[in-house]
C-alpha positions in Angstrom: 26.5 -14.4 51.3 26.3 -14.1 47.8 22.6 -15.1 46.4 22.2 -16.8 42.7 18.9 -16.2 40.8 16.8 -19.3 40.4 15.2 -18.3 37.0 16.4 -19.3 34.2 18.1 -17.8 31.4 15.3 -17.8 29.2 12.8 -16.7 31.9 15.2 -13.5 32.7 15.1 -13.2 28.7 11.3 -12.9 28.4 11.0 -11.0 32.1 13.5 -8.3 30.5 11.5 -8.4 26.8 7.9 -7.9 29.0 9.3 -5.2 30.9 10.3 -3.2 27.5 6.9 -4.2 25.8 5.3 -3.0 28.6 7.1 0.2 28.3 6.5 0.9 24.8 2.5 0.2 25.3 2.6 2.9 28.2 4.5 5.4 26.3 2.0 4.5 23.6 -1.1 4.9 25.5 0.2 8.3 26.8 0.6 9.9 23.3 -3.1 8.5 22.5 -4.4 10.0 25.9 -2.8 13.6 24.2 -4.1 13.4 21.0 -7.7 12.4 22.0 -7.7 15.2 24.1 -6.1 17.9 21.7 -9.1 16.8 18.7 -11.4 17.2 22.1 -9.8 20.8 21.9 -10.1 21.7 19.0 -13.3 20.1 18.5 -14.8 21.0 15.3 -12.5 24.0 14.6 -11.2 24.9 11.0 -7.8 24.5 11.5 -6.1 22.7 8.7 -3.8 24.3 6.7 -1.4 23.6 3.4 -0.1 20.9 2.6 -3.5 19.5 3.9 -6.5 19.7 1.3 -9.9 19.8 3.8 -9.4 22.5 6.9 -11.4 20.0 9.3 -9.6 16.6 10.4 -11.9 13.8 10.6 -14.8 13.2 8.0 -17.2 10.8 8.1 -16.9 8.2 4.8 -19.7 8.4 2.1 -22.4 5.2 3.5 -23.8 4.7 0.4 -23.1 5.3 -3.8 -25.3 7.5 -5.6 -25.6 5.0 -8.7 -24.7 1.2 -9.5 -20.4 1.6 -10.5 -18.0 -0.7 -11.8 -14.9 -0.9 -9.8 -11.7 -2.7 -10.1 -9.0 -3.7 -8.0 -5.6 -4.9 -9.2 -3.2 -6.9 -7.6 -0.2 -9.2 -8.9 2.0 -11.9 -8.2 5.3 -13.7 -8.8 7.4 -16.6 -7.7 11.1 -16.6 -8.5 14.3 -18.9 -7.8 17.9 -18.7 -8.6 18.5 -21.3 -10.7 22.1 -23.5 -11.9 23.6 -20.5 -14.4 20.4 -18.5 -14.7 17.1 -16.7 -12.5 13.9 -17.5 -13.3 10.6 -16.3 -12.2 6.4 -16.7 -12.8 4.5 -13.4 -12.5 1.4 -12.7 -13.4 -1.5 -9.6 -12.7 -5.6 -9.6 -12.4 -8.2 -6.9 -12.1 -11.3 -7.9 -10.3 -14.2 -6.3 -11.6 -17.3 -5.7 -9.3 -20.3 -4.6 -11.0 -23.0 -3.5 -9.1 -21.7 -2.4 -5.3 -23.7 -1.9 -2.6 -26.5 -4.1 -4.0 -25.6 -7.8 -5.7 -22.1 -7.9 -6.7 -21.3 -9.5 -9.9 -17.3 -10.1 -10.9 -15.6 -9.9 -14.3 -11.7 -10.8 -14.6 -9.5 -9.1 -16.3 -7.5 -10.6 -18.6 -8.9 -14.0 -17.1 -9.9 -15.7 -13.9 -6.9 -17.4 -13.8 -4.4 -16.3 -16.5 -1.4 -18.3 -17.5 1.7 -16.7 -15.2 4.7 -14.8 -18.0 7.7 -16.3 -17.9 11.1 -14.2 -17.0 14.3 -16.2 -17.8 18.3 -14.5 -17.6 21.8 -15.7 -17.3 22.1 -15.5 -13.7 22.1 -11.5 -12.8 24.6 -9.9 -10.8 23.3 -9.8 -7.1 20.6 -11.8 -5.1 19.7 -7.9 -4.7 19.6 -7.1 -8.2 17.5 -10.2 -8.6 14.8 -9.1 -6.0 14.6 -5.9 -7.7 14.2 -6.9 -10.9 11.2 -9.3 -9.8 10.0 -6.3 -8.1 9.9 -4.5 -11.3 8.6 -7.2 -13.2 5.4 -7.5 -10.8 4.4 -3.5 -10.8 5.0 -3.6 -14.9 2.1 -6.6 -15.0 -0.2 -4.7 -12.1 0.2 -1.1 -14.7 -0.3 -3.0 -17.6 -3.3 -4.7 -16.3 -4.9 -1.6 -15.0 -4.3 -0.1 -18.4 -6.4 -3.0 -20.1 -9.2 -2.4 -17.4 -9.6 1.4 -18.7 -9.8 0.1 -21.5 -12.0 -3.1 -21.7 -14.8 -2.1 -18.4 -16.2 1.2 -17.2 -14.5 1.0 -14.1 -15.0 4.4 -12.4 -12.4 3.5 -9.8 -9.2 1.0 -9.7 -7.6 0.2 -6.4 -3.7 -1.0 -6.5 -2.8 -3.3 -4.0 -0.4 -0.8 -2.3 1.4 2.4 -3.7 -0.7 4.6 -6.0 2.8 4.6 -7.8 6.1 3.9 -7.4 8.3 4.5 -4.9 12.0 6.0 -5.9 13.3 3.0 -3.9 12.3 0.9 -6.7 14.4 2.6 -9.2 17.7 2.8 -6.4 19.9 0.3 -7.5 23.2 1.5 -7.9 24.8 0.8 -11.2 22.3 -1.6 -12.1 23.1 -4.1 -15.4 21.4 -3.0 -18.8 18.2 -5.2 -18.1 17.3 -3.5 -14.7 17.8 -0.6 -16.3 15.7 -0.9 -19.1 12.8 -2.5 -16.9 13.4 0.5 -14.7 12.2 2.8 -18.0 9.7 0.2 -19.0 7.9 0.9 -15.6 7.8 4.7 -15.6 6.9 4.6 -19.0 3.9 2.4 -18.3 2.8 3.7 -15.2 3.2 7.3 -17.2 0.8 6.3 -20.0 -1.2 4.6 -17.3 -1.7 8.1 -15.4 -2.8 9.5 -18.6 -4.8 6.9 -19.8 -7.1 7.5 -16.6 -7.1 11.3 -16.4 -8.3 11.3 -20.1 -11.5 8.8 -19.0 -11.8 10.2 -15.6 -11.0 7.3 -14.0 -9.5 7.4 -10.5 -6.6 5.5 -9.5 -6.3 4.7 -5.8 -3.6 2.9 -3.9 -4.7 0.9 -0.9 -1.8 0.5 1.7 -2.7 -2.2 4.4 0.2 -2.0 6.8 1.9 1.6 6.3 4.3 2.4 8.6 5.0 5.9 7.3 4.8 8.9 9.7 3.8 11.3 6.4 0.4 12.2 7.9 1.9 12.8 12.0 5.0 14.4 10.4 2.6 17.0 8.8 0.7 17.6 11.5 3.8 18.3 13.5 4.3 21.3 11.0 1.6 22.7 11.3 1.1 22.2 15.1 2.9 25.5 16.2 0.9 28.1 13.6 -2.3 26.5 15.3 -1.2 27.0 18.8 -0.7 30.5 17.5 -3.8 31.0 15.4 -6.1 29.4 18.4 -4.1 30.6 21.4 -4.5 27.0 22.7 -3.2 26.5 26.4 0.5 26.8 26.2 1.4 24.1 29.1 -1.2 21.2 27.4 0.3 21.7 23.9 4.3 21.9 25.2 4.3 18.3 24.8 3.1 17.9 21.3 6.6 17.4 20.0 7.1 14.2 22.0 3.4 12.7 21.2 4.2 12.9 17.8 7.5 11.4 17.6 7.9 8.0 15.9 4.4 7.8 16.2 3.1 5.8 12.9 0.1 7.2 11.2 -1.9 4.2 11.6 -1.6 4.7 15.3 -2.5 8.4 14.9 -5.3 7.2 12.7 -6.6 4.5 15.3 -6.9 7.3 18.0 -8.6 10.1 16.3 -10.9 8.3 13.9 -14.0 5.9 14.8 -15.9 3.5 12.4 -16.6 5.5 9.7 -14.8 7.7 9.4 -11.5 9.0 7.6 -9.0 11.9 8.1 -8.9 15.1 5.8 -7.0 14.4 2.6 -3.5 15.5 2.5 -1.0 16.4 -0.4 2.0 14.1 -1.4 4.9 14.6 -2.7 5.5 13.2 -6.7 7.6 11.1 -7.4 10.5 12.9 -8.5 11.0 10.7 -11.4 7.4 11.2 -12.8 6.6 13.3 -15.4 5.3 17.2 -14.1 3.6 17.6 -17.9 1.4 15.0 -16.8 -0.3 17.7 -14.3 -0.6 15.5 -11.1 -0.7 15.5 -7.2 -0.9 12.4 -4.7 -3.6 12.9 -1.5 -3.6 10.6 0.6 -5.6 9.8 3.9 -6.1 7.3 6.8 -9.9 5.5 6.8 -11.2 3.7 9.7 -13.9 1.3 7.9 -14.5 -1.2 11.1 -13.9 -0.5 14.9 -12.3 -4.0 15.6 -9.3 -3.7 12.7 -6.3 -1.3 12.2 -6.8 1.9 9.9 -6.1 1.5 6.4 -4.2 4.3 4.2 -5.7 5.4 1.0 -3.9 7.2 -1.6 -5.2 8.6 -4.7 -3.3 10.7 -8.0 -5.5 13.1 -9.5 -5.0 16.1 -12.1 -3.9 19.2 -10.1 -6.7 20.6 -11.6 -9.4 17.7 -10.5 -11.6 18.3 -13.7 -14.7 16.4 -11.9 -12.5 13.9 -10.3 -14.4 14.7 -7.4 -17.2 12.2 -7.4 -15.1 10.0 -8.0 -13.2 10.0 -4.9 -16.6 9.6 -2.8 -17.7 6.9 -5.3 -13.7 5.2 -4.0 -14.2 5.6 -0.5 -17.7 4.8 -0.5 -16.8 1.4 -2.0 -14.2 1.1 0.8 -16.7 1.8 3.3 -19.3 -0.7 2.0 -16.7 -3.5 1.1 -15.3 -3.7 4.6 -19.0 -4.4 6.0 -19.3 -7.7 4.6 -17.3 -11.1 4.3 -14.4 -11.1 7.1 -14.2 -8.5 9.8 -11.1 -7.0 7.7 -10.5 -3.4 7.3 -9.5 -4.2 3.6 -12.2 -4.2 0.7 -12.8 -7.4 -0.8 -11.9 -6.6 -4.4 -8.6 -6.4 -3.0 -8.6 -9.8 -1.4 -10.4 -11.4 -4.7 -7.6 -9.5 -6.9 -4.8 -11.2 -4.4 -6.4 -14.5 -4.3 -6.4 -14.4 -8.3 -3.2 -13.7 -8.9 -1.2 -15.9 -6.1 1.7 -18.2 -7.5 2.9 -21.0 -5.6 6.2 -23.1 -5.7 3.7 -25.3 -7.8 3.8 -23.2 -10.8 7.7 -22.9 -10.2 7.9 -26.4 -10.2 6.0 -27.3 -13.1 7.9 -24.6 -15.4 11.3 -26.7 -13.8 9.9 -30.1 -14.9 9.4 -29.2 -18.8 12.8 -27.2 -18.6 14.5 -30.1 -17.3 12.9 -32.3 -19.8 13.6 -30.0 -22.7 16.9 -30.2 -22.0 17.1 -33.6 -20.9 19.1 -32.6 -18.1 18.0 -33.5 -14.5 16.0 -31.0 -12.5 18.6 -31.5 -9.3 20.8 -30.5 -11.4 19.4 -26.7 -12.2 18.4 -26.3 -8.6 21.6 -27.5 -7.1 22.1 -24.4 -4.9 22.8 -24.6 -0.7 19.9 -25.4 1.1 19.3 -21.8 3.5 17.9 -18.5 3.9 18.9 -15.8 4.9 17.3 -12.1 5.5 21.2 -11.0 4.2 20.8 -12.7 1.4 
């Protein structure tokens, strides 16, 4: 006799999803059980080689800074609609300055606490897409220009980007994008070029700080390297057989969350450029993963120095130092407070948006429903 299940549809759906969670944390927890034990291996071994900068993997983060530094961190923001006929967005960037880190902490703003947002107005562009990217491009120009004032107006010995150290070449991919992409496209580069410069001329080190990176840069280097070592240290043939499955698709923050405690970070290792940036200005991108608290993801830090670091050194123990000591106060986050105070100052609301509508609407005499009549839904295809 024929037997019918008795769940129903949605229990079988969230039985089935359980089962292939549970799968994925197993697989998961079998990768960090290999990797704990490999760093047990090698223990404190000098093993790291090009395109890693430090020969040893994990390195404990500077506790403390040798002197009272100004730091900054820079973050912006925009809201943006599609209007009746033409796009409009609000955007707007803000350096926080902290003087006097790791004792009392005094803030300076940068160009103001809470700066009027720039307006962006265009006959309506070609794509939704196009759109996007051109408030994408909009937002980085205000963050580079911002960072270039703070060079200029503090003695900031450090200034932390809310993200990328620099731009990504997917931020310059539009294909066959209209005059006005284009020329914000240049506009960035250019910026973020005289940016780069600026700093290397005052010594000032620019660091990206990356909250959620999904890359696999860091594992996908250590995957390179993994069969010179086996080589080099003769390590047990039948252990280290497996290491191309532990590293696949594994993310370096979940590399970073086995091998690193509290306190610790992971040796620098040597980006590529951005192909579009310019090789007179001399530069490499390092980046690492830095474990500041035990109860919150890894964090990845990225820094562009000269190639030749002309002193830059100190400066990157001043950066991470700073990281260390502003992720052990406030919330329990893994992020460093200037980067939450820049975020917090630069954050646009619908309100702005709004307000910008009303005086457009009565400039024009012409009622607001009438510029925002657009269909009511979102989309993630849109």
């Amino acid at each position: 006799m024929r037997q019918f299940s008795t769940k129903s549809p949605s229990e079988i759906m969230f039985e089935s999803l359980g089962n292939a969670i549970r799968e994925e944390q197993e697989k998961l927890a079998k990768k960090q059980k290999w990797l704990s034990q490999l760093v047990q291996l090698l223990g404190s071994q000098e093993f790291l080689i090009a395109p890693f900068v430090e020969e040893t993997l994990v390195h404990a983060l500077p506790t403390s800074m040798s002197q009272v530094t100004q730091i900054a961190g820079v973050d912006g923001g925009i809201v943006s609609e599609a209007m009746t006929g033409f796009d409009l967005a609000l955007y707007r960037a803000v350096a926080a300055v902290f003087r006097g880190v790791g004792k009392k902490i005094q803030s300076d703003y940068i160009p103001h606490f809470d700066p009027d947002p720039q307006i962006f107005f265009s006959p309506s562009l070609q794509s939704r897409q196009e759109f996007n990217h051109m408030c994408t491009l909009l937002r980085l120009y205000a963050e580079y220009e911002v960072a270039k004032m703070t060079i200029q107006q503090s003695d900031a010995s450090v200034i932390y980007i809310d993200g990328k150290v620099a731009p990504l070449q997917s931020d310059f991919s539009l294909s066959n994008p209209s005059k006005l992409v284009l020329q914000a496209e240049q506009d960035v580069k250019k910026i973020y070029e005289e940016l780069v410069d600026l700093a290397f001329g005052e010594n000032v080190l620019l660091c990206g700080i990356v909250k959620d990176s999904r890359s696999r840069e860091y594992t996908s280097s250590m995957g390179k390297i993994l069969p010179q070592v086996i080589q080099t240290f003769k390590l047990d043939k039948k252990f280290m057989q497996y290491w191309p499955y532990m590293l696949d698709d594994l993310q370096d923050s979940q590399l970073g969350d086995t091998i690193l405690q509290a306190g610790e970070r992971t040796a620098w290792l040597k980006s590529s450029l951005p192909s579009w940036l310019d090789t007179s200005l001399g530069a490499e991108i390092r980046t690492c993963l830095v474990k500041p608290l035990a109860d919150d993801q890894p964090i990845r830090i990225e820094i562009i120095v000269p190639d030749r670091e002309n002193g830059m050194g100190s400066a990157t123990d001043i950066a991470l130092a700073a990281v260390h000591i502003l992720t052990n106060h406030g919330m329990a986050l893994a992020i460093p407070t200037i980067i939450l105070e820049a975020d917090q100052r630069t954050k646009l609301s619908a309100d702005h948006l709004d307000a910008v509508i009303d005086q457009i609407s009565l400039t024009l005499g012409v009622p607001r429903e009438h510029l925002r009549k657009r269909r009511f839904y979102s989309s993630s295809l849109s």
